[in-house]
PDB file of N, CA, C and O in Angstrom:
ATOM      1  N   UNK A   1    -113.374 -19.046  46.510  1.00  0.00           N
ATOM      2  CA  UNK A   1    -112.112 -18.544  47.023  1.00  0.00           C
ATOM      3  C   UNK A   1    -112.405 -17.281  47.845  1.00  0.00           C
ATOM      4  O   UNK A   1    -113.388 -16.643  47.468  1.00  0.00           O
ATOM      5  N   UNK A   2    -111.828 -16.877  48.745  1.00  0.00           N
ATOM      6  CA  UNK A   2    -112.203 -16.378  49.841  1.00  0.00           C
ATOM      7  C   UNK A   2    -111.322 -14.871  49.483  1.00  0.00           C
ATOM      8  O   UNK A   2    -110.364 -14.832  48.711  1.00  0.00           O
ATOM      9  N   UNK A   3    -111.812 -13.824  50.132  1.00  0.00           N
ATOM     10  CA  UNK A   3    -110.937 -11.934  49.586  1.00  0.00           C
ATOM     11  C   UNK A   3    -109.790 -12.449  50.058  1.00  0.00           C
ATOM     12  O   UNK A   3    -109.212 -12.747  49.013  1.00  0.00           O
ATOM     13  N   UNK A   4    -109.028 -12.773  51.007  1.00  0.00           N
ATOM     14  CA  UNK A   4    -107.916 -12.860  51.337  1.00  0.00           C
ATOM     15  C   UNK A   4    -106.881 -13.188  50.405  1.00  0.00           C
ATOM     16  O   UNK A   4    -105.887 -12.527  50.100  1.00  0.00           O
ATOM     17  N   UNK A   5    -107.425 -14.782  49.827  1.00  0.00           N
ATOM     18  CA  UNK A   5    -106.330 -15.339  48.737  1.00  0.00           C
ATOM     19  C   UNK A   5    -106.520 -14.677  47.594  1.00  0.00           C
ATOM     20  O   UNK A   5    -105.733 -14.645  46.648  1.00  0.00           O
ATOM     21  N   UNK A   6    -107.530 -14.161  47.668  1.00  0.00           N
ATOM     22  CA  UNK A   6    -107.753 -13.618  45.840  1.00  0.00           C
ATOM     23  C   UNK A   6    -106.954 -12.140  45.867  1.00  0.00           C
ATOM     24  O   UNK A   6    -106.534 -11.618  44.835  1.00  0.00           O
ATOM     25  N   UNK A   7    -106.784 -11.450  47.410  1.00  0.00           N
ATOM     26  CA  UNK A   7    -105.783 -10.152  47.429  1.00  0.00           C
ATOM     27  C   UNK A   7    -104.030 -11.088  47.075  1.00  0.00           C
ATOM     28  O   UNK A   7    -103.120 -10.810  46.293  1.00  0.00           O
ATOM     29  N   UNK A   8    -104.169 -11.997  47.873  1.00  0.00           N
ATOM     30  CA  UNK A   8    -102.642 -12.364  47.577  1.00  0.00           C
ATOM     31  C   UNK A   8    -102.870 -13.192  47.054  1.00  0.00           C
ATOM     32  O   UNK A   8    -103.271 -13.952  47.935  1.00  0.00           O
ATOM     33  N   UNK A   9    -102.947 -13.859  45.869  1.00  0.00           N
ATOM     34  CA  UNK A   9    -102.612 -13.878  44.586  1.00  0.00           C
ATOM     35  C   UNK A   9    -102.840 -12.810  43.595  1.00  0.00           C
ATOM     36  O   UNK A   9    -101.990 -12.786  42.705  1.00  0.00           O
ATOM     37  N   UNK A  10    -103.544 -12.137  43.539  1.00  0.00           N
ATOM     38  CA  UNK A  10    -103.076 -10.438  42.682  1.00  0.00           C
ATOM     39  C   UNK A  10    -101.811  -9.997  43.149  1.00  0.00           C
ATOM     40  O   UNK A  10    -100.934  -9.566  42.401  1.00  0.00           O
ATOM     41  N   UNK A  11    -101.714 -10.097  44.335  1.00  0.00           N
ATOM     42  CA  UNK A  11    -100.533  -9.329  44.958  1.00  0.00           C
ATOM     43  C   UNK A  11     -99.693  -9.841  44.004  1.00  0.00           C
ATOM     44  O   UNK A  11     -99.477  -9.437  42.861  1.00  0.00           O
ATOM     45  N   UNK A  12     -99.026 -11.227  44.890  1.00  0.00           N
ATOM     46  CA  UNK A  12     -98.144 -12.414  44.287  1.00  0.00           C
ATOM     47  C   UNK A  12     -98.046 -12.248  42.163  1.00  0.00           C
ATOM     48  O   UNK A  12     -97.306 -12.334  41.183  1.00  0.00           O
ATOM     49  N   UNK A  13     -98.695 -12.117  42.386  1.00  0.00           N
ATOM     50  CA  UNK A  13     -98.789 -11.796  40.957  1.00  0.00           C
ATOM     51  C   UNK A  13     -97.814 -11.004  40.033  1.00  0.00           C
ATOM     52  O   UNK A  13     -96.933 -11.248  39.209  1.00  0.00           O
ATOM     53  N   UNK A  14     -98.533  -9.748  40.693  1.00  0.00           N
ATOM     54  CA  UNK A  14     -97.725  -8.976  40.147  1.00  0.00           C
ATOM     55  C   UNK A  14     -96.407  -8.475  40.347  1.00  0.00           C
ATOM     56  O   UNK A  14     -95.520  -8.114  39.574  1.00  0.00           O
ATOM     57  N   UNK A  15     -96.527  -8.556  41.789  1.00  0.00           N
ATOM     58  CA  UNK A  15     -94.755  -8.831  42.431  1.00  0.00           C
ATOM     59  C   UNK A  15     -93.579  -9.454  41.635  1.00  0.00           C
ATOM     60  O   UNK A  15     -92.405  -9.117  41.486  1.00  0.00           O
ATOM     61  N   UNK A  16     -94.493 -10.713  41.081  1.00  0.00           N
ATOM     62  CA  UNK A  16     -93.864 -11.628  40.435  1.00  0.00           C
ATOM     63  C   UNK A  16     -93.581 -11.194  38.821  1.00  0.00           C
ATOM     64  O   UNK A  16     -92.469 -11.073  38.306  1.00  0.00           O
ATOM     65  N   UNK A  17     -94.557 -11.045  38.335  1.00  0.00           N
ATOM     66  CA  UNK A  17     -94.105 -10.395  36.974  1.00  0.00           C
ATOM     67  C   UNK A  17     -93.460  -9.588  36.978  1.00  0.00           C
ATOM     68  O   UNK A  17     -93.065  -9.345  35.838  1.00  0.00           O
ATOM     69  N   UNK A  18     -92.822  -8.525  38.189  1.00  0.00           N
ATOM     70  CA  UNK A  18     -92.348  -7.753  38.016  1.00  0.00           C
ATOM     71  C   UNK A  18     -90.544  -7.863  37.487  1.00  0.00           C
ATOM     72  O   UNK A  18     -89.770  -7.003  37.067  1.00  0.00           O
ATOM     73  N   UNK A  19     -90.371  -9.474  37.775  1.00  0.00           N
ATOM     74  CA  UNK A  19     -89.266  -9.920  37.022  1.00  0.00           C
ATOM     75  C   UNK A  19     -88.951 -10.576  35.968  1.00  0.00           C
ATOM     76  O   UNK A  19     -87.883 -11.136  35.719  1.00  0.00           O
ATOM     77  N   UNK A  20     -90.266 -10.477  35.093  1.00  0.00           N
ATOM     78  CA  UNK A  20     -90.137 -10.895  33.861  1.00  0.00           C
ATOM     79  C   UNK A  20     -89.196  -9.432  32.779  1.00  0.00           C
ATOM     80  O   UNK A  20     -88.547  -9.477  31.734  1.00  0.00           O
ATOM     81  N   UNK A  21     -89.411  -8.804  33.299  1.00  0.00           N
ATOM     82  CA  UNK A  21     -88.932  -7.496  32.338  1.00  0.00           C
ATOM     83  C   UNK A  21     -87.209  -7.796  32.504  1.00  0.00           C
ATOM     84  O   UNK A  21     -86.481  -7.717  31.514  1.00  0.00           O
ATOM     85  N   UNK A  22     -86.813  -8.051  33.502  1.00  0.00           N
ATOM     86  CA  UNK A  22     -85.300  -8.070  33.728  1.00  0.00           C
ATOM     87  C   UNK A  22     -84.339  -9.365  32.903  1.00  0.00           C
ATOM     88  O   UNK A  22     -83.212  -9.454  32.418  1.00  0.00           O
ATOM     89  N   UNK A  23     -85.780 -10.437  33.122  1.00  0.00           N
ATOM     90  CA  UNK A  23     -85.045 -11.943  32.715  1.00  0.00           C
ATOM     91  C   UNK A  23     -85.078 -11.889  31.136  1.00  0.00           C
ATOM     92  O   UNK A  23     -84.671 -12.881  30.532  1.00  0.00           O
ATOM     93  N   UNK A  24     -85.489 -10.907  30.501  1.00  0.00           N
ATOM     94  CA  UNK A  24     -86.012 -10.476  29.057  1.00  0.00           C
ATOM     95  C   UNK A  24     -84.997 -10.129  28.818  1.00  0.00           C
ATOM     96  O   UNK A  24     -84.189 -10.830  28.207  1.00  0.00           O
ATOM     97  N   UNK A  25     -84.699  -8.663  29.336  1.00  0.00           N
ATOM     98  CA  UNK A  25     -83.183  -7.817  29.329  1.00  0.00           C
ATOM     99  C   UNK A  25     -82.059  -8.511  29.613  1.00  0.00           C
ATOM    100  O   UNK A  25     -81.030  -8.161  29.035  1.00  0.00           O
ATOM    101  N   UNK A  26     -82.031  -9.170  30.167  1.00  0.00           N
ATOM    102  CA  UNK A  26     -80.460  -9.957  30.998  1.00  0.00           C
ATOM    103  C   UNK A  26     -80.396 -10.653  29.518  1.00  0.00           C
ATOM    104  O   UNK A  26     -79.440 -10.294  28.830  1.00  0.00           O
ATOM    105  N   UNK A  27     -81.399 -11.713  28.881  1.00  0.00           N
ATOM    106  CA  UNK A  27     -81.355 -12.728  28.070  1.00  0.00           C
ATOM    107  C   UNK A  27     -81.331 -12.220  26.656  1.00  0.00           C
ATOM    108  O   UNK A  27     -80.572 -12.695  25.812  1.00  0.00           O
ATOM    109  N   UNK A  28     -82.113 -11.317  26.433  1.00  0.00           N
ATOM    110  CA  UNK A  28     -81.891 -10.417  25.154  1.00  0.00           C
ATOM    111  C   UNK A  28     -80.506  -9.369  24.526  1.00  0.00           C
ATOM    112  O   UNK A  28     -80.138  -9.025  23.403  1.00  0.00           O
ATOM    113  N   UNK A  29     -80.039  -9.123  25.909  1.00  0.00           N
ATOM    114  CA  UNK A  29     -79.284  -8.137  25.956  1.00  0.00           C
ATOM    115  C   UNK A  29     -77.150  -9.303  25.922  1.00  0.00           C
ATOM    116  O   UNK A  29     -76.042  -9.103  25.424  1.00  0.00           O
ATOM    117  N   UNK A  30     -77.728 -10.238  26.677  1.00  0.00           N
ATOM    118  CA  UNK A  30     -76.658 -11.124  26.503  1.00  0.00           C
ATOM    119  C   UNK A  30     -75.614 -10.765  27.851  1.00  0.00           C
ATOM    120  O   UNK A  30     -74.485 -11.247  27.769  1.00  0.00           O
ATOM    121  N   UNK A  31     -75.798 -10.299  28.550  1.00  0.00           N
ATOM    122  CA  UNK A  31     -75.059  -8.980  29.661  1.00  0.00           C
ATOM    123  C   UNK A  31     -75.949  -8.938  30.961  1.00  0.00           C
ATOM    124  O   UNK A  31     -77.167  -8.761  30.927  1.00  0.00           O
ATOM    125  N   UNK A  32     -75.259  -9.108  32.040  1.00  0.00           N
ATOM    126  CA  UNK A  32     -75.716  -9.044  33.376  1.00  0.00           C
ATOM    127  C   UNK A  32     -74.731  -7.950  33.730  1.00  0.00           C
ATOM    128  O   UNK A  32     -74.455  -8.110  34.919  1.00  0.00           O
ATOM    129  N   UNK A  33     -74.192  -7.093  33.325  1.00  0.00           N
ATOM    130  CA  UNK A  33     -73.374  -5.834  34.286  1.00  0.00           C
ATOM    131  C   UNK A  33     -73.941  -5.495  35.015  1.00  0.00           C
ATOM    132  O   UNK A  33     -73.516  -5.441  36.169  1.00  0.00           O
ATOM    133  N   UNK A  34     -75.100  -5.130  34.696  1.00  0.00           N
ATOM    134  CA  UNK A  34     -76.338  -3.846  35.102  1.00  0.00           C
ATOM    135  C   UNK A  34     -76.364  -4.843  36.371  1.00  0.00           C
ATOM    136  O   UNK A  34     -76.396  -4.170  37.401  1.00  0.00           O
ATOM    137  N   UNK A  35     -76.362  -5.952  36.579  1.00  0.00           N
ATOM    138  CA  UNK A  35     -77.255  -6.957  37.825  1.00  0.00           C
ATOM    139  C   UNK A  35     -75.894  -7.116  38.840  1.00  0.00           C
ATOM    140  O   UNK A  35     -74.785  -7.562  38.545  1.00  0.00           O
ATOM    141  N   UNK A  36     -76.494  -6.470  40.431  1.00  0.00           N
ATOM    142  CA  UNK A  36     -75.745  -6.782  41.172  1.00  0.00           C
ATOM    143  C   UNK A  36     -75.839  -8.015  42.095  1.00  0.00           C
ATOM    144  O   UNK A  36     -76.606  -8.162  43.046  1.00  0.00           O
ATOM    145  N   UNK A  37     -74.703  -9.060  41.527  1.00  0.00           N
ATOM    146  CA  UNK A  37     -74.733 -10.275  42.461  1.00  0.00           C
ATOM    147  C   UNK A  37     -75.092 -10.548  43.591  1.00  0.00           C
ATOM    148  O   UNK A  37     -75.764 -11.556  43.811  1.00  0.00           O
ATOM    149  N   UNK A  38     -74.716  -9.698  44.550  1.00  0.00           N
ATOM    150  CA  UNK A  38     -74.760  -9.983  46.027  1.00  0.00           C
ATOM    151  C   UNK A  38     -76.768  -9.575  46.307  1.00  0.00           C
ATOM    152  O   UNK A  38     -77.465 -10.103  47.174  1.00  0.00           O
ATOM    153  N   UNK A  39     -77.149  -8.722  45.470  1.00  0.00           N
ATOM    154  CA  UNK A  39     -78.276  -8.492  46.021  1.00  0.00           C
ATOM    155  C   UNK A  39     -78.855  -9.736  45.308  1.00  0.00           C
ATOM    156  O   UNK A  39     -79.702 -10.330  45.976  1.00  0.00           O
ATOM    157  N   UNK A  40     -78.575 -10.256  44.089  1.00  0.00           N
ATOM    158  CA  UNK A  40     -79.784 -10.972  43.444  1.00  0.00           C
ATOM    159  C   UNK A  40     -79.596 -12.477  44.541  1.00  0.00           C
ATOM    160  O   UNK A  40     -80.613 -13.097  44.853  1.00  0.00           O
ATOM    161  N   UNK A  41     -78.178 -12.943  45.056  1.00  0.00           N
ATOM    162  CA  UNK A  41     -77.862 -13.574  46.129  1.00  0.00           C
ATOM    163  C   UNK A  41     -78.945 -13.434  47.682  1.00  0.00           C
ATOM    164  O   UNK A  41     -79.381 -14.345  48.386  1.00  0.00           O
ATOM    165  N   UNK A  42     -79.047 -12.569  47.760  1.00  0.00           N
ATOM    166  CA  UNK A  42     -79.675 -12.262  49.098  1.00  0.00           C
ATOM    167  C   UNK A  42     -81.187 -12.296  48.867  1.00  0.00           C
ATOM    168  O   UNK A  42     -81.957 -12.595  49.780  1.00  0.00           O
ATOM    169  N   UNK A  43     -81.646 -11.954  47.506  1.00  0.00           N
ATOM    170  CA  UNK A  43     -83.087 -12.140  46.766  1.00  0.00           C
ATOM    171  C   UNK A  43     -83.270 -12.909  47.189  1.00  0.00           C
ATOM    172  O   UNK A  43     -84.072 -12.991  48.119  1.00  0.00           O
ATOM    173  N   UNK A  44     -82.504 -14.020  46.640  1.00  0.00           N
ATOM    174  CA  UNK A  44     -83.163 -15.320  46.050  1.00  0.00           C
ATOM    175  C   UNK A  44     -83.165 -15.917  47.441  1.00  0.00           C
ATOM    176  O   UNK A  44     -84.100 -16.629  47.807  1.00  0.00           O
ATOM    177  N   UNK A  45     -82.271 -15.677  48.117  1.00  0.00           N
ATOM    178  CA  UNK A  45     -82.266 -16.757  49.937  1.00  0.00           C
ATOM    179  C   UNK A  45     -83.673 -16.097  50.661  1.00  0.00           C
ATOM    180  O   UNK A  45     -84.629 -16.669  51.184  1.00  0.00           O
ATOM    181  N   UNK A  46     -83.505 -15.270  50.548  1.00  0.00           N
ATOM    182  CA  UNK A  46     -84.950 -14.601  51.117  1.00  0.00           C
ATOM    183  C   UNK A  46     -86.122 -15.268  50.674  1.00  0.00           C
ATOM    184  O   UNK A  46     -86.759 -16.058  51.370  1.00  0.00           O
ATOM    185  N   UNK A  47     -86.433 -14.906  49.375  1.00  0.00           N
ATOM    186  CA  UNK A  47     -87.448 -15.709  48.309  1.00  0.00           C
ATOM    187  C   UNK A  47     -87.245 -17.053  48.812  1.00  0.00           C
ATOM    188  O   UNK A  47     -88.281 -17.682  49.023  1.00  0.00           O
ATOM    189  N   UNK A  48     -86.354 -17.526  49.008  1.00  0.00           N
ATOM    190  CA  UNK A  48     -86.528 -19.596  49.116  1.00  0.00           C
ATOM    191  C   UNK A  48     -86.861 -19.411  50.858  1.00  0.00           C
ATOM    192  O   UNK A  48     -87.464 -20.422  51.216  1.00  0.00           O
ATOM    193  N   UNK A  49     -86.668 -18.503  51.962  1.00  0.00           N
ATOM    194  CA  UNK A  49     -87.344 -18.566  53.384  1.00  0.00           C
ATOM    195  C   UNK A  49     -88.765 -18.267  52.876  1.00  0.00           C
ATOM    196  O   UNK A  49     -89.568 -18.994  53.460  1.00  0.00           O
ATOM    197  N   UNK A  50     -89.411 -17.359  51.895  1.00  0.00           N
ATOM    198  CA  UNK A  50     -90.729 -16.849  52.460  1.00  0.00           C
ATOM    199  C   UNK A  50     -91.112 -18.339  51.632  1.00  0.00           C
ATOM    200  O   UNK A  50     -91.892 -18.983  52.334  1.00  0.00           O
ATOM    201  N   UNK A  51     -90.769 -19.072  50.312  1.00  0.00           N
ATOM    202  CA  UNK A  51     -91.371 -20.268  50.362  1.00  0.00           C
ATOM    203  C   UNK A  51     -91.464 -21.439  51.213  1.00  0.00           C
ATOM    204  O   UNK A  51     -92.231 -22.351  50.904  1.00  0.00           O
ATOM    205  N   UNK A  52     -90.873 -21.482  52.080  1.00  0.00           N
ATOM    206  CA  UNK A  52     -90.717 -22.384  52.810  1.00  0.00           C
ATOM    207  C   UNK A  52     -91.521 -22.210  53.646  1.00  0.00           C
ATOM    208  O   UNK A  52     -92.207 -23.130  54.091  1.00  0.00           O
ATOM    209  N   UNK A  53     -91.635 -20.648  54.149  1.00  0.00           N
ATOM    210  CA  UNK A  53     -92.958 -20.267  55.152  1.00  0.00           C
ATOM    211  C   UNK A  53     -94.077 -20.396  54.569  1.00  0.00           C
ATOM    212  O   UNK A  53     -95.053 -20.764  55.223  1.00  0.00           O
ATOM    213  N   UNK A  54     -94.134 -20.233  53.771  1.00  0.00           N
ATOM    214  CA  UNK A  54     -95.522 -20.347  52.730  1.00  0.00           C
ATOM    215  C   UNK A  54     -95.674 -22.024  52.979  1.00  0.00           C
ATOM    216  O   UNK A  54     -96.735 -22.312  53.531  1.00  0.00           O
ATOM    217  N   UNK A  55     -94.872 -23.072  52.692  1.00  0.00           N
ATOM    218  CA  UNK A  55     -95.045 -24.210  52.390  1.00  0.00           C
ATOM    219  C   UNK A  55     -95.683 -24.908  54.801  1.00  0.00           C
ATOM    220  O   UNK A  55     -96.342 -25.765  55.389  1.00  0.00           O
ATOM    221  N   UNK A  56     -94.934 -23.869  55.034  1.00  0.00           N
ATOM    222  CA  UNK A  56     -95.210 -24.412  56.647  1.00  0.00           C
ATOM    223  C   UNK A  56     -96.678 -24.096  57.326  1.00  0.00           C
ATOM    224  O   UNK A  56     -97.442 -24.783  58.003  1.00  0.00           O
ATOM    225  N   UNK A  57     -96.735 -22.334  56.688  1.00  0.00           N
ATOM    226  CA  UNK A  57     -98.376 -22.472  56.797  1.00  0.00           C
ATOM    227  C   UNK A  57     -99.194 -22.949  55.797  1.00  0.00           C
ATOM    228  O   UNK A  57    -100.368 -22.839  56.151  1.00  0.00           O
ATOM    229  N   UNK A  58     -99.099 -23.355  54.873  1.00  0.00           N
ATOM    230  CA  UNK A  58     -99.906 -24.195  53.586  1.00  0.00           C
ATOM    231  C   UNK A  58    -101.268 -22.578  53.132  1.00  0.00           C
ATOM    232  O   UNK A  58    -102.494 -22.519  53.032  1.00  0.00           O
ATOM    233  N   UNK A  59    -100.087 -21.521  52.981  1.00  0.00           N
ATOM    234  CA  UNK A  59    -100.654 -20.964  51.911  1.00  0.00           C
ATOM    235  C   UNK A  59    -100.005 -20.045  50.434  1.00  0.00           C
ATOM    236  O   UNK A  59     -99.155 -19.234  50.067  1.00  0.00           O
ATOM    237  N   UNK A  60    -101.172 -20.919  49.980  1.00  0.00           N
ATOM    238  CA  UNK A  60    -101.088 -20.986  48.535  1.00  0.00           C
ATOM    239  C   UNK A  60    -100.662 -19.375  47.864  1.00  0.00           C
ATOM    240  O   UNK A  60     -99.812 -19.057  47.033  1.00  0.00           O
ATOM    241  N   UNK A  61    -101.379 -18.798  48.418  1.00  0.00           N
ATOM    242  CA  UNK A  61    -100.481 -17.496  47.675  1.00  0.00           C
ATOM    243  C   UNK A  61     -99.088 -17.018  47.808  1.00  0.00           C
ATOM    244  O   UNK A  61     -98.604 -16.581  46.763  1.00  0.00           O
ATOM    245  N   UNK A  62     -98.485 -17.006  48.650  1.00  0.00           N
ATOM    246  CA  UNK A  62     -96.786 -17.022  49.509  1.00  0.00           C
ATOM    247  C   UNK A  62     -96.312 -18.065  48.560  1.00  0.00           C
ATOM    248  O   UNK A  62     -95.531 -17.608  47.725  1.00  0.00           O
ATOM    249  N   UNK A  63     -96.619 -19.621  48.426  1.00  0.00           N
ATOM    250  CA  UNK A  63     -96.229 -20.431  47.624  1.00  0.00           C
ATOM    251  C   UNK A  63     -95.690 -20.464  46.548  1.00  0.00           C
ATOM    252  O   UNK A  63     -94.578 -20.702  46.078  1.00  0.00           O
ATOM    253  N   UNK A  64     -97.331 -19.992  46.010  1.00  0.00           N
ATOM    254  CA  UNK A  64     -97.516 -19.329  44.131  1.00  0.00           C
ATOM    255  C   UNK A  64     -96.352 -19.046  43.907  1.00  0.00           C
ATOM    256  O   UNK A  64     -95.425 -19.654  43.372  1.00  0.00           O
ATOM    257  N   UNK A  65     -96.521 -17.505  44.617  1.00  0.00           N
ATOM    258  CA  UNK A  65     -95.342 -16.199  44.039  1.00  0.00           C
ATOM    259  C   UNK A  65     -93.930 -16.321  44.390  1.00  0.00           C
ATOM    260  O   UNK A  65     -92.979 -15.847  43.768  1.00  0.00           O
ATOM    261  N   UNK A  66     -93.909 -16.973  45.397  1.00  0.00           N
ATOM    262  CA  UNK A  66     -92.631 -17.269  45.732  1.00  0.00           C
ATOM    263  C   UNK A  66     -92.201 -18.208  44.806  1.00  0.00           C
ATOM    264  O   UNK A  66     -91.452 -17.908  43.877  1.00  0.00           O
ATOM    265  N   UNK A  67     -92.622 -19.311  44.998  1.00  0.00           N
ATOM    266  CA  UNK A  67     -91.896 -20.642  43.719  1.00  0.00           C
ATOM    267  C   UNK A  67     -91.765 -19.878  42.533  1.00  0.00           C
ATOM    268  O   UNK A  67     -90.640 -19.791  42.039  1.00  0.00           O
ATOM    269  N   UNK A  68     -92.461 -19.465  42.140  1.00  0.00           N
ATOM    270  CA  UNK A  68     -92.142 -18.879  40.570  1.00  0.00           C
ATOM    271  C   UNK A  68     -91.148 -17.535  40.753  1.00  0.00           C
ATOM    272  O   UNK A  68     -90.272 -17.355  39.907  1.00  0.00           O
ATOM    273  N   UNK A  69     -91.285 -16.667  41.785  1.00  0.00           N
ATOM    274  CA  UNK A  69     -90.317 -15.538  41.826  1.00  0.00           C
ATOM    275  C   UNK A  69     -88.989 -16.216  41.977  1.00  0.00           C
ATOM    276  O   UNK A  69     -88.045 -16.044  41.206  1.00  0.00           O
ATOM    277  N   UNK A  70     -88.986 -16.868  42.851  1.00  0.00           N
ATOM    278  CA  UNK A  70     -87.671 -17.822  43.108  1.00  0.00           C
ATOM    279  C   UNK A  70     -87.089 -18.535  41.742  1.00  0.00           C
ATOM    280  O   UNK A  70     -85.963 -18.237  41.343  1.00  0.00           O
ATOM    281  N   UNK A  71     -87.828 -19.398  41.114  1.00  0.00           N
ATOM    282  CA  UNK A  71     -87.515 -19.013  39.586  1.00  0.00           C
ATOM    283  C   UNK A  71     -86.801 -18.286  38.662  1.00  0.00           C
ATOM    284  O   UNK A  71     -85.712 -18.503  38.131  1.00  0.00           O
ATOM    285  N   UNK A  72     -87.537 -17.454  38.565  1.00  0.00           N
ATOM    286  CA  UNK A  72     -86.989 -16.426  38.056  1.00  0.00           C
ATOM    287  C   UNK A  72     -85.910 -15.271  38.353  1.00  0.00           C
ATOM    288  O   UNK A  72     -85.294 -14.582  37.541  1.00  0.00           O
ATOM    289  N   UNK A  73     -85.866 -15.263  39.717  1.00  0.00           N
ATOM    290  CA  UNK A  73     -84.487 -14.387  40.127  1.00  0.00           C
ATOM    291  C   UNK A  73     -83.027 -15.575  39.716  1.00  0.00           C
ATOM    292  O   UNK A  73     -81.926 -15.213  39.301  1.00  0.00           O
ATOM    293  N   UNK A  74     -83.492 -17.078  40.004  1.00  0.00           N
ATOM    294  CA  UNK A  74     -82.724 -17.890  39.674  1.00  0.00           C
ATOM    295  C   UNK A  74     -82.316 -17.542  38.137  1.00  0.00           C
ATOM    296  O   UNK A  74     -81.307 -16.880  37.894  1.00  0.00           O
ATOM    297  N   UNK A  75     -82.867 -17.861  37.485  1.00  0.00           N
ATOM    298  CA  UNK A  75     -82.574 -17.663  36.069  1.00  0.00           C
ATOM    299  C   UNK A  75     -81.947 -16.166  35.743  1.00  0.00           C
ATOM    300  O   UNK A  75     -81.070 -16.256  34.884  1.00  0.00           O
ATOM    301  N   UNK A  76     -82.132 -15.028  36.131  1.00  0.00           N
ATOM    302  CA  UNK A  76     -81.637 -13.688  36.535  1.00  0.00           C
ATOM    303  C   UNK A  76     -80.031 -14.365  36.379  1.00  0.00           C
ATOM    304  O   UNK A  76     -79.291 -14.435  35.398  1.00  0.00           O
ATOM    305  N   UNK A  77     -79.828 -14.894  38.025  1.00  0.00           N
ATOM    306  CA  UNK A  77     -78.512 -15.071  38.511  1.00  0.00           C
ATOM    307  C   UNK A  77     -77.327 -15.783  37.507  1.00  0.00           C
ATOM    308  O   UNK A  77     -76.158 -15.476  37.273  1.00  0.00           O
ATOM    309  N   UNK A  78     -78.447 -17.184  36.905  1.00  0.00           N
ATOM    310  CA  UNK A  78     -77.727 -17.582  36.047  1.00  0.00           C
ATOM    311  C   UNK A  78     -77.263 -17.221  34.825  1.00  0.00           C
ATOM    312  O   UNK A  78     -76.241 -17.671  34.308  1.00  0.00           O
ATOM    313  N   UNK A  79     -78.029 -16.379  34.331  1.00  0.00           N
ATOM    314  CA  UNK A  79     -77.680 -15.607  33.251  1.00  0.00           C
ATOM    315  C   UNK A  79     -76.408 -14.920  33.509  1.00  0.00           C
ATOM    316  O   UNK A  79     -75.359 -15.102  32.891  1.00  0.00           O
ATOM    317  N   UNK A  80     -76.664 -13.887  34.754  1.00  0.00           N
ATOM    318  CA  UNK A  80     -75.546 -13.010  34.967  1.00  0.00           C
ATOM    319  C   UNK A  80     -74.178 -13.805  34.784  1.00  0.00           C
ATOM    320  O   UNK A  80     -73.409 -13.617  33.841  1.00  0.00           O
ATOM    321  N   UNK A  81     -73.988 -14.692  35.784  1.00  0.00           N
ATOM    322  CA  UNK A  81     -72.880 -16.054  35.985  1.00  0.00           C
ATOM    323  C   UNK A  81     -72.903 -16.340  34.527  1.00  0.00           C
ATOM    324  O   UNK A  81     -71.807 -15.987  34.091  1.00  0.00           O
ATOM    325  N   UNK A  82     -73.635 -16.810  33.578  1.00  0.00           N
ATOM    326  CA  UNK A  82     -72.920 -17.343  32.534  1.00  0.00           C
ATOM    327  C   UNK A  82     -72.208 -16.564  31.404  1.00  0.00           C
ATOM    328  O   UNK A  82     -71.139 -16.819  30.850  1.00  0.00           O
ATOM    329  N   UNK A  83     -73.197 -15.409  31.178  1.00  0.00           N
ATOM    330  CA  UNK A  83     -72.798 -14.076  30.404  1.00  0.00           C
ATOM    331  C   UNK A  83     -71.493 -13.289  31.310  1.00  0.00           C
ATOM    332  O   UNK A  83     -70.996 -12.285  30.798  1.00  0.00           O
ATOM    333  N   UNK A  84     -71.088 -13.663  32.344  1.00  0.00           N
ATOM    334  CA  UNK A  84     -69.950 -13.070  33.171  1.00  0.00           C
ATOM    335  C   UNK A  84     -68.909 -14.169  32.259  1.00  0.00           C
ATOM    336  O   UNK A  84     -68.122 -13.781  31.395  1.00  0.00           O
ATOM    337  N   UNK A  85     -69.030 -15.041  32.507  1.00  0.00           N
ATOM    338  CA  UNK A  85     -67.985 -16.236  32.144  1.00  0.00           C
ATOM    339  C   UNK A  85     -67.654 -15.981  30.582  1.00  0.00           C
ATOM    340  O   UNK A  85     -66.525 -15.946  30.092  1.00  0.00           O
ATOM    341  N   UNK A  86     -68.572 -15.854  30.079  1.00  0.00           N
ATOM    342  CA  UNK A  86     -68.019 -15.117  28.227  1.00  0.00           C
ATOM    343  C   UNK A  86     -67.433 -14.568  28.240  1.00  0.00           C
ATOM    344  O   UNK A  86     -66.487 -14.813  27.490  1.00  0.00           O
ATOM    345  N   UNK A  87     -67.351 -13.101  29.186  1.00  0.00           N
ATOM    346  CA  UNK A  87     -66.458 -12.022  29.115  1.00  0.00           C
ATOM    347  C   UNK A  87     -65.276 -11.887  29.338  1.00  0.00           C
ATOM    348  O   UNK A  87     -64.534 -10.940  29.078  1.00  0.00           O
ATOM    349  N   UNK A  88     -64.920 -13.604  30.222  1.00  0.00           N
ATOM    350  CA  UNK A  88     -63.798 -13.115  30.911  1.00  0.00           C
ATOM    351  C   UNK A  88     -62.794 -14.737  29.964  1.00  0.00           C
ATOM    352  O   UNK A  88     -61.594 -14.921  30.163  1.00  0.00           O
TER     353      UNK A  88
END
């Protein structure tokens, strides 16, 4: 594997874990207040263009982190949306 992919996948990486701490909190906590819709909205459309660019130049690191970040902001959103719907 060549320095390039091995920088972005570390990158991708950790970018990416960086939303495991939230999907913990959102799901533990039972409560999306704290999470603002419109941005996690604009996340996630963003996140599904850079996969798609990732998928047009066929690289694997953009891919990686994206599919799985995309993931996970998903699950973010849905949480918020469903723990919203309890409240009301």
């Amino acid at each position: 594997m060549d320095h390039p992919t091995l920088l972005g996948l570390c990158a991708g990486s950790l970018t990416t874990l960086a939303f495991v701490p939230q999907v913990l909190k959102t799901w533990r906590s039972k409560s999306g207040n704290d999470i603002s819709l419109g941005m996690f909205l604009l996340f996630s459309t963003g996140v599904l263009l850079w996969l798609i660019y990732g998928i047009l130049i066929d690289a694997l690191p953009v891919i990686l982190a994206n599919a799985i970040t995309l993931l996970l902001s998903l699950t973010v959103l849905a949480l918020k949306l469903r723990y919203r719907a309890r409240e009301t």
